[in-house]
N, C-alpha and C positions, 0 to 999 in steps of 0.2 A: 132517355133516347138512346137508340142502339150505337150512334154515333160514339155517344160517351163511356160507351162500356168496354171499348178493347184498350184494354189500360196497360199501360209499357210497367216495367217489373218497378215495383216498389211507388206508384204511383195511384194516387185517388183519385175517385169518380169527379168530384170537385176540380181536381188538377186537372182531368184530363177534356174537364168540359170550357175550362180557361182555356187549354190548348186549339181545339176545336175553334172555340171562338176567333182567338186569333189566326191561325189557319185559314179560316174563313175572309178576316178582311185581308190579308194578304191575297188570296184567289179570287175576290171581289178587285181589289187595285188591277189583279195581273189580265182579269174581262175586260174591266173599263178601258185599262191601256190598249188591249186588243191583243195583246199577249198568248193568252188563253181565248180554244174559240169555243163555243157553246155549239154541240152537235147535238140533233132530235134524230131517232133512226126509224123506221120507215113502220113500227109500232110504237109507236110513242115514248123509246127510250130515252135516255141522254145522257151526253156523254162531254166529258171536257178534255178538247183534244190541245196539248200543251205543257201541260203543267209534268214535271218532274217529280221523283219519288219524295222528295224530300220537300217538294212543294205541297205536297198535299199529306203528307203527317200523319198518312193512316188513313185517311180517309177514301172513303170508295165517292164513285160518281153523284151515287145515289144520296150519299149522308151532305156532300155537297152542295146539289141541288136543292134537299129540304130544306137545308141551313139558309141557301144564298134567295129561294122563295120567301123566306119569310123577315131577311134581314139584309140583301142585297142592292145597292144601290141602283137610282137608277139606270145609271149605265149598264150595270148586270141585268136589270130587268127586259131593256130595252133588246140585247144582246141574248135573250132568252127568246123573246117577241120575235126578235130579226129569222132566229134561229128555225122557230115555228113558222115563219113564214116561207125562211126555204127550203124546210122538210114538206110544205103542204099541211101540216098538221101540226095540234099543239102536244106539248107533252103530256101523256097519260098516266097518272097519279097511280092510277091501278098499277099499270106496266110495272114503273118504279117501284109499286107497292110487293111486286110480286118477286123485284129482283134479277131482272133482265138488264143486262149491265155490257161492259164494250171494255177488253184488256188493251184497246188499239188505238183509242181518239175515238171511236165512231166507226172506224172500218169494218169489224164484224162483231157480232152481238151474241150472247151467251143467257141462256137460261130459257124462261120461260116468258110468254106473252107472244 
């Protein structure tokens, strides 16, 4: 997965998919708490507006979101759901797929889609 491949110096694919993971349930805890909030942008991006450099470990919006789709609790699910309900829209797979992405929380969106 492309999440796993930006590997910090002298560190393995293995290592850095450990990292990732954990990464992950931390930014899962910090949704649930409401910490972090889950933004959908007005093409089906998203975006987590919250979290700090060093809270997210490398990771972009997009390696986030596939991560916490397929491993995130309910509360993160639910805070995804909530999310699409007040964009209007749910998030678009393609969108993400294509790499339209937000340097801001959600404010303004970069790329394509």
């Amino acid at each position: 997965m492309p999440c796993f491949s930006k590997l910090k110096a002298g560190q393995s694919v293995s290592e850095r998919a450990e990292e990732v993971r954990e990464a992950t349930k931390r930014i899962d805890a910090l949704i649930a708490a409401r910490t972090v909030r889950v933004i959908v942008g007005p093409q089906g991006a998203v975006a987590f507006d919250g979290l700090t450099r060093e809270q997210r470990d490398g990771l972009t919006d997009t390696c986030i979101y596939r991560q916490l789709a397929r491993t995130g609790s309910h509360a993160t699910q639910a805070a995804i759901a909530a999310a699409e309900r007040t964009a209007g829209r749910q998030v678009d797979r393609k969108v993400v797929a294509h790499g339209t992405h937000s340097h801001d929380g959600g404010r303004t969106w970069h790329g394509r889609g």
